[in-house]
Every structure is written in C-alpha cells, then in structure tokens.
N, C-alpha and C positions, 0 to 999 in steps of 0.2 A: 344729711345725717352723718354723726360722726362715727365711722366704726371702732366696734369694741376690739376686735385686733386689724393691724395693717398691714402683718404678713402671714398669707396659709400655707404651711407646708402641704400639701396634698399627699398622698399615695397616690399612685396610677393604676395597677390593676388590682379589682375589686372595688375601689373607688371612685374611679375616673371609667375605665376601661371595662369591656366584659373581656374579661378573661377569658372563660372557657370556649365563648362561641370564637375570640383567636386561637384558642387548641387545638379545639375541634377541628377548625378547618385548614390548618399547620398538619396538625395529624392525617389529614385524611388527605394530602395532597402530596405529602411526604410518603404517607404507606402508597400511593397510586406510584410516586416516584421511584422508589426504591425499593419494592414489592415487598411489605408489610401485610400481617392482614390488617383489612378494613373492618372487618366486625364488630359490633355495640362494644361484647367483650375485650378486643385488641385495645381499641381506645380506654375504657375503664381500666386495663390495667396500667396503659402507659401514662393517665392520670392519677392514679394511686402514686406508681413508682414518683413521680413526679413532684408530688406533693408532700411526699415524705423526704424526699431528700432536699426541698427547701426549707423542711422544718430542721434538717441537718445543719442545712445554710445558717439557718437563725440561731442554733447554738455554736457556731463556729467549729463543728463538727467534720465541713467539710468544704472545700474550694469553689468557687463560681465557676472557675477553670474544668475542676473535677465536676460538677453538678450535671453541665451542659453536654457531657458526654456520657457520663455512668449513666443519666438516664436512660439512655438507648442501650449499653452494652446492657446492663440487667436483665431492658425488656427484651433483647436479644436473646438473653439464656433463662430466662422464666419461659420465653417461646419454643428453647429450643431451636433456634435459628443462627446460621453461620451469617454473618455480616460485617461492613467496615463502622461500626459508631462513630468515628469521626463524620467521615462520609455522609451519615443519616444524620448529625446532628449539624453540620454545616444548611445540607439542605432545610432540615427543620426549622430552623432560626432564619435562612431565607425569604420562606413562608409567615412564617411567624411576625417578622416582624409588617409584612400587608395589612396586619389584623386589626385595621386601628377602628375596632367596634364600641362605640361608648354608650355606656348605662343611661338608662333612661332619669332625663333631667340634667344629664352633666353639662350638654352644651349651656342651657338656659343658665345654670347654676355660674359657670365660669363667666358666661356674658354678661351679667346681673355685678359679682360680686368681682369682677376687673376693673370695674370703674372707679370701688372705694379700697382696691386691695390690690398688692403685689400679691400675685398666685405662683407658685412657683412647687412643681413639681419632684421630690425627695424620694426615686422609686430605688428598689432592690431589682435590681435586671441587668440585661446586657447592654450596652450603649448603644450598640449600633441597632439593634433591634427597637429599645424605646424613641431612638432619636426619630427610625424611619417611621415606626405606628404616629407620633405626636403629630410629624408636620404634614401628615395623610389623614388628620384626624380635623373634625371641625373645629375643636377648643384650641388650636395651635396659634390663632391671633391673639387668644386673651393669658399665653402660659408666659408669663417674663423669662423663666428661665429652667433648662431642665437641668436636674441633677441626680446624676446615674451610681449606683455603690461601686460598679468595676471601675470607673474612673479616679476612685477618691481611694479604693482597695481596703476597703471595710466598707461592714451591709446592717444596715438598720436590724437591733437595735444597741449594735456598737456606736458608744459616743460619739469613736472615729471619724463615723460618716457624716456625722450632725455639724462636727469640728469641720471635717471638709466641705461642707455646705455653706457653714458661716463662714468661710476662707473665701469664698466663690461669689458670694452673692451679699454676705454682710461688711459691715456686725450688724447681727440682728440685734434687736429690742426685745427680748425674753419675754415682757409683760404684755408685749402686741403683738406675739407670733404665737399660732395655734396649728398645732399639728395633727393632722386630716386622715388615719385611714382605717382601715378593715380588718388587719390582723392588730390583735392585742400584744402577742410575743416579738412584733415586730418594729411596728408604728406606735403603739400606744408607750411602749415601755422605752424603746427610743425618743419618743419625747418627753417623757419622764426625765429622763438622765440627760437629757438635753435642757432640763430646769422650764419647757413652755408648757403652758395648758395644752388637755389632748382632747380631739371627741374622735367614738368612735364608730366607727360608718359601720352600725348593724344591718344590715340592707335584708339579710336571712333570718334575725329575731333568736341567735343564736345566746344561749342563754351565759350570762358572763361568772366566770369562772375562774379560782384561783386570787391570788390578790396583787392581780392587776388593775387599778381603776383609774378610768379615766375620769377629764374633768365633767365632759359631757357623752351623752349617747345619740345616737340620731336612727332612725329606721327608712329615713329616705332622703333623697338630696337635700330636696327644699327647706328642709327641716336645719340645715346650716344658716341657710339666710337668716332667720332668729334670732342665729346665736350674735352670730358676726355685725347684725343691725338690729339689738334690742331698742 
C-alpha cells in the first residue's frame, strides 16, 4: 500500500518518549546526588520552573544555553538553597539523558510505519542528551536519522530548524512530509511555516486552543497509521 506521506518528522518527547517518568527519575538521582530535596513538592516545582522556561525557549525568549542551567539556579533560590547550577545541571542532563522511556505504542508505531516511511526525528533538546536516550531506546533501528535544534541553533517553531533539517536529511517533498508532535506552539506551528501537513499527538485530550490548527488530531499512537496508510 502506497503511503499518503513518505517522510514523518516526529517530535521525541511527549511523542515518541515519556518524558516526565525521564524527569522524574533525572530529578530524583540528581537530588540524591547533589543533596536536593527529594519531595513530591521539590520535584513539582523543578517541573513547573522547567516548563515554563521551554515555553520561553519557544518564544525565543531565551537560550538552550541559558534554559539548562536557569532551571536549577531558580529552583536553587525559590528553595533558598546555596548551590553550583552548572554542577546540578551537568549532572542532570547526565541522568537525563539514561531516560530513554517510550510511550505506550511507540515501538509498534515506528516498526509498522519504517517499512513504508523515512521516520526521522525533529526534537527541541540537547544533542547529547537525545542522541544517548534514542540509541538506549528500542525505536533506535527504525529512526533514519535524528535531528537535534542545538545543533542547527534555532528550536522549533523557528523556520530555521526546519531549513536545518532539510540541509541534513533533504530536500524534502513538502506534500509527503507530515510533521508529528505534541505541543501546538512548537511542532504544530513549526510545521505550518515549514509549508507540510501537521497532526497533533493529543495523547492528554487537551482541549485545542488559540488558532493554531493542525491538519490532523490523534489521541493515541495507532491512530497515525490511518492517516499515513489510508
């Protein structure tokens, strides 16, 4: 069967990856390392701070450079705690990058759809960090190729990165490449101005907002095979 596109850009976490169960356990290996509290609360806040300064990221508000350590300095002084954040964020991202925990369906999904598709990963992260989680991860035979924003030095949904994706891996075919993930401000609107169809991996049933729309919605993986083999 012929697919209706033949290249997926993917997201990686929240798409591909669970995310927070590699926080989580970044977080709570790093607080043991580095004497952090480990409490419900310590972590919720250092995923709060965390979250909010990628949505910084996403308006170009603020640096990958700066992100990966302001989060720790912050939660250093919301805690009240004397600390090195470099220090905490070297080791964090040490940990971090172990985390290669994937949502449920993603292996089958990438197995399935590797046979009639170049899949090819378009993440907002650190390189070193998604390079080690991908090839510790089980989808690492069927990813052709990863492509990371600190390497190309613009983060979805700057054209830029899209331009440095097609430098690396294209020229893509615009009308057979569909762009795969989770956040709207990032992925969805990045493929927009990237000119390809988007869907967007609602996995939480979060309700869509603002006008950004994509071409497609999905609420669970399998729900892509559909699209990509009508």
């Amino acid at each position: 069967m012929k697919p209706r596109y033949q290249v997926l850009l993917l997201d990686a976490d929240g798409t591909l990856f669970d995310f927070p169960k590699a926080e989580r356990q970044a977080y709570d290996l790093t607080a043991r390392h580095c004497g952090l509290p480990r409490e419900e609360e310590a972590y919720h806040l250092f995923s709060s701070i965390n979250e909010r300064l990628w949505k910084m990221l996403e308006r170009r508000e603020i640096t990958k450079k700066e992100l990966v350590v302001r989060r720790f300095s912050d939660l250093l002084e919301t805690l009240n705690m004397q600390g090195d954040a470099v220090a905490v964020s070297q080791t964090y991202c040490h940990y971090l990058g172990q985390g290669a925990f994937l949502l449920p369906g993603a292996e089958e999904l990438c197995r399935e759809l590797s046979a009639v598709c170049r899949l090819i990963i378009a993440s907002n992260g650190v390189t070193s960090i998604q390079t080690s989680r991908l090839a510790r991860s089980a989808i690492a035979p069927y990813i052709e190729a990863l492509v990371v924003s600190e390497s190309g030095g613009a983060d979805k949904p700057d054209l830029r990165f899209f331009t440095y994706l097609d430098e690396q891996v294209g020229p893509l075919d615009k009308s057979t490449t569909l762009m795969v993930g989770d956040r709207l401000e990032a992925d969805i609107l990045g493929g927009i101005r990237f000119g390809v169809d988007t869907c967007w991996c609602n996995l939480h049933d979060k309700p869509l907002s603002g006008d950004i729309r994509p071409t497609y919605t999905i609420r669970t993986l399998d729900e892509l095979v559909n699209i990509v083999l009508p």
